[in-house]
N, C-alpha and C positions, 0 to 999 in steps of 0.2 A: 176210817177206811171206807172207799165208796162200796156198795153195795155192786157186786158181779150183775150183768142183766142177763134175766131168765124169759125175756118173749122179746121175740125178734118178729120183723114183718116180711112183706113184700111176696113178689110169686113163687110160688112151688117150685120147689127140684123139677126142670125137664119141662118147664114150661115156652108157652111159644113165645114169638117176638125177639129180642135182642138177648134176655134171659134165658129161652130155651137154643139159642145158637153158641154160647157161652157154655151152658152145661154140658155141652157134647166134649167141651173142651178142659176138661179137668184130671186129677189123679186124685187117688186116696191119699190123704195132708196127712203130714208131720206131727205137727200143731195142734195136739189135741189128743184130750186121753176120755175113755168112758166114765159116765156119773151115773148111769144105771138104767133100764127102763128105752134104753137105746139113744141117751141124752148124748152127744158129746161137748166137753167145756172147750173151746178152741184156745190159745194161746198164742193166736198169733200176731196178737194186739192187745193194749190197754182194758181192752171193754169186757175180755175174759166172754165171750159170750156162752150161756147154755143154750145150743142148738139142738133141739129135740127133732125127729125123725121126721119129714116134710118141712122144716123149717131153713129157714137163713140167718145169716149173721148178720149183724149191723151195716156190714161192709156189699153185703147183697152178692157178694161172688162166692161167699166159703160156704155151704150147704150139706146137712145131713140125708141122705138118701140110706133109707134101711138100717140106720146104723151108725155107718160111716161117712166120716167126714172128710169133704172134699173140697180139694184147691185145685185155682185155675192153674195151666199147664198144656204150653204148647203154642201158645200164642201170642203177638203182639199187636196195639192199636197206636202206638206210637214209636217211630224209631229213628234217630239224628246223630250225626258225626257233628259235636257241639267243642267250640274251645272247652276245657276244661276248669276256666276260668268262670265261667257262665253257670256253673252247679250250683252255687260257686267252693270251687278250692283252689285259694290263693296259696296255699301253703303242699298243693302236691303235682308235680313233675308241668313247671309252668312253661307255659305255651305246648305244650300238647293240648289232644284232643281227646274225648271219652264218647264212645259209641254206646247211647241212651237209647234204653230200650221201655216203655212201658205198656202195660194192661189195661182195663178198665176196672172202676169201681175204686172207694174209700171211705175209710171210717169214721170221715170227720164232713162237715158240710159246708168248708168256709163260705162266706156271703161274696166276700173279693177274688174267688180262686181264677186263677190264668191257666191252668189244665181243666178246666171245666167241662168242657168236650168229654173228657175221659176219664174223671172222679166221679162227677155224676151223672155218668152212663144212662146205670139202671135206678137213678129216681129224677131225671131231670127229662121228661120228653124232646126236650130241646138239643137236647144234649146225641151219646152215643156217634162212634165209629165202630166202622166194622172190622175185626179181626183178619189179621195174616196169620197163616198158621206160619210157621217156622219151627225148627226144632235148637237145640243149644250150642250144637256143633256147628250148624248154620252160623249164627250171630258171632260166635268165635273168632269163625274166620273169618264174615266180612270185617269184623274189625280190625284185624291185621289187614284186610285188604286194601282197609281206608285208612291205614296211618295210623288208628287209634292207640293209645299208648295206655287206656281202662276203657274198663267197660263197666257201666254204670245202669241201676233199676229208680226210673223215676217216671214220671209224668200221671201216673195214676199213686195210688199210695203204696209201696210197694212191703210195706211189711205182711199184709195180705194177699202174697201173692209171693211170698219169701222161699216157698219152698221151689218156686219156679226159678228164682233166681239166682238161686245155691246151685240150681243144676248148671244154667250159665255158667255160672263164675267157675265151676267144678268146670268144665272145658275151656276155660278162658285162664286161669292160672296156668296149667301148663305151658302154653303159649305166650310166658312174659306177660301177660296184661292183668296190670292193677286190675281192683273192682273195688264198687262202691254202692251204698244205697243213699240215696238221696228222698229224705223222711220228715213225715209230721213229729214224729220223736213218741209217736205211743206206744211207747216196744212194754214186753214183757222181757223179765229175764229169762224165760224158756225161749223167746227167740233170737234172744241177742248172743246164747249159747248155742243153736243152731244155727244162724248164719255166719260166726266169729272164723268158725275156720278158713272158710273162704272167701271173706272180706276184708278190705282194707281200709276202706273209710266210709264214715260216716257223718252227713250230713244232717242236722238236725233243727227245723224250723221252732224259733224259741215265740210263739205267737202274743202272746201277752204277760203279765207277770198276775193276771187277776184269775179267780175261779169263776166269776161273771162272765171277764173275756170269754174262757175258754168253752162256758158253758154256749156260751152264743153258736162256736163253733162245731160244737157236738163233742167236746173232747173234755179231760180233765187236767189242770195245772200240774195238781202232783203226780201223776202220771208220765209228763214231759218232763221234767223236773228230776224224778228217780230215771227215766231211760238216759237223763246227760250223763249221772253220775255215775251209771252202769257201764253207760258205752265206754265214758274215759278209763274205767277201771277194770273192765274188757279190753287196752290196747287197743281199740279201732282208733286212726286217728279222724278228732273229731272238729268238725267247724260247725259254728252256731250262725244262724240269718234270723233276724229280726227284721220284720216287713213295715216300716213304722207308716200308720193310719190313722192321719189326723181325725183328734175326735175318737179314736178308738183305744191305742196305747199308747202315743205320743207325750204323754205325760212324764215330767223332766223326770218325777220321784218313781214313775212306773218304772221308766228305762235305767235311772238308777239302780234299782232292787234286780233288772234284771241283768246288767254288767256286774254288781257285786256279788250275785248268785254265780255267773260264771266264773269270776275273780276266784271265788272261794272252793270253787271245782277244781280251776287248774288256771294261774294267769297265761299259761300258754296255749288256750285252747283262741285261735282265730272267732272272734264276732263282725259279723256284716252287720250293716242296717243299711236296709235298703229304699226305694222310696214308691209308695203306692201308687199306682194309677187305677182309675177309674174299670171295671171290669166286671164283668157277671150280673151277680144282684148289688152288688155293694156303689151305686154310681152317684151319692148322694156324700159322700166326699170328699172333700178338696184333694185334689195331689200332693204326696209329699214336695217340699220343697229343699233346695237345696242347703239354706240355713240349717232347716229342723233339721238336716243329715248330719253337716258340721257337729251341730250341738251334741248330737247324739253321740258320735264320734268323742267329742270332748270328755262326757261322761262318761263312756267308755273307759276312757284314759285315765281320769281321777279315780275309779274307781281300782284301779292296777295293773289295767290289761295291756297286756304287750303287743298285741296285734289288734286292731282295730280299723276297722272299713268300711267305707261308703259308695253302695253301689248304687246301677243305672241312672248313675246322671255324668255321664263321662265327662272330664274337662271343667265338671263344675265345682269341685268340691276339695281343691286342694292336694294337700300331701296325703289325703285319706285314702286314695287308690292304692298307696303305692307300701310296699315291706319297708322298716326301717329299723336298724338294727338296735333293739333296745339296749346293748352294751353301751358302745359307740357313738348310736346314732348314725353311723352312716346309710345310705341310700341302696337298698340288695337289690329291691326288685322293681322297676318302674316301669308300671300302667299308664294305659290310654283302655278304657273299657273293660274288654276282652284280650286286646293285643299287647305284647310284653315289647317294651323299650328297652328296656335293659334287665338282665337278669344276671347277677354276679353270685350269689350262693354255691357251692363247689355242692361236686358229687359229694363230700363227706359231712354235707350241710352245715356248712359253719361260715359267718361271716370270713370275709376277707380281709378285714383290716384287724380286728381284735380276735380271731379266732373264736369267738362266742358260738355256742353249739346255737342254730337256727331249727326250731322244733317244725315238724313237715316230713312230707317223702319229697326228696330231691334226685333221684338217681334209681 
């Protein structure tokens, strides 16, 4: 078992620059119970931190002032009316849209990350936006305003930042609209029992199949690992994205371990693999290409998975865009990207030809 971490860095509670405009903007957190001496252990991620009184979390937004432990609330640095396809969930209410909302700060440090701007906020000088305030009832309703059919927490890591986004979704369920978080997958089960009631899906980026890997990233393997098996067995419904990184996890026997780790979760949980581009610090990479997606894809497949996909290389990669009925076989859902060409799955999600129930929100 990894060892909880007990010292955390970075500036003080209430301090100036983009950290002390940030702390004006929090509530007393969920996520986290007292260890004595005024310590609190947070819960709102993998890394279980002991945050002692002046101190931060890993995540550099959750902080102990006096006591108590506080989460960001009340704002966003990122906000998009995004196909829904693009989170991606190919398996819930396609061609709609999900009104993406996120914060700053995360728990993990990828080298490639494409939110970079807004993960690492408060340790990247480069980095950082400035906050909208907004409130929950706001974001609600623009998303009915814009069509949106969910409303989703992503662009920063949003398990840190989960109690803000309960409050969301806590006005946005009334209102007809899904919701979703879209995650590195380091959950703990205290938060995956806090935000379950008012979520609906879950996104979970499957990073590598190594503890190397993940150490690179700041994060731990068995930690994503237990959050898949959690979330499936919490009913969120769950889609997996593998970002394949030549040189990094590309390896046929890595990505094997990590479709038959899914396989043996649930073969109906959807896997993406998707294809890296150059970005951040990580630019000593080759791009993925669209063979290694193929391939991926393949392995996928022998390993038992019934949904299997290859993303952002539109038009290159085959029958991999598209749903296909593993009864049958016939053709349910056909991509181009983002945009849906045809989609035949009924409200009662079940193929068309064979009646075969098709796992997903459809309706």
């Amino acid at each position: 078992m990894v060892r909880a971490l007990d010292v955390l860095v970075g500036h003080e509670p209430g301090g100036s620059g983009l950290a002390g405009v940030l702390d004006a903007r929090v509530r007393p957190a969920s996520l986290g119970h007292p260890e004595g001496d005024g310590a609190v252990r947070c819960t709102a991620c993998g890394h279980r931190c002991l945050v002692r009184p002046g101190r931060r979390g890993i995540c550099k937004v959750r902080f102990n002032r006096a006591g108590t432990l506080y989460a960001p609330w009340g704002y966003v640095a990122a906000l998009q009316s995004d196909p829904t396809e693009k989170k991606p969930f190919f398996h819930v209410l396609p061609g709609s849209h999900t009104l993406t909302f996120g914060m700053l700060g995360c728990d993990f440090h990828c080298g490639y990350c494409q939110n970079w701007l807004t993960s690492q906020a408060l340790r990247d000088p480069a980095a950082g936006t400035a906050p909208t305030d907004v409130t929950p009832d706001q974001l609600a309703q623009l998303a009915v305003a814009r069509g949106a059919r969910m409303v989703g927490s992503s662009y920063n890591e949003p398990l840190i930042t989960a109690e803000w986004a309960v409050d969301v979704f806590r006005r946005a369920r009334p209102l007809g609209l899904r919701t979703a978080f879209i995650s590195n997958g380091n959950a703990t089960a205290e938060v995956l029992d806090f935000v379950r009631p008012w979520t609906d899906c879950y996104k979970i980026d499957l990073k590598a199949m190594t503890a190397r890997g993940y150490r690179q990233l700041g994060g731990v393997l068995e930690h994503v690992l237990d959050a898949i098996r959690m979330a499936h067995a919490h009913g969120f419904w769950v889609e997996i994205v593998t970002l394949v990184v030549p040189g990094f996890n590309d390896d046929p026997d890595e990505l094997a371990r990590a479709a038959a780790f899914i396989a043996a979760v649930s073969p109906d949980i959807p896997w993406h693999v998707t294809a890296f581009h150059q970005d951040y610090r990580m630019t000593d990479h080759a791009a993925t290409t669209a063979a290694s997606l193929v391939r991926a894809c393949e392995i996928g497949r022998e390993a038992g998975l019934h949904f299997v996909y290859a993303g952002n290389l539109p038009g290159r990669v085959g029958r991999w865009e598209h749903t296909w009925c593993p009864g049958c076989g016939e053709l349910l859902v056909e991509r181009h990207g983002y945009h849906i060409a045809r989609q035949r799955v009924g409200a009662d999600g079940c193929c068309p030809s064979c009646r075969r129930p098709i796992p997903g929100i459809w309706a």
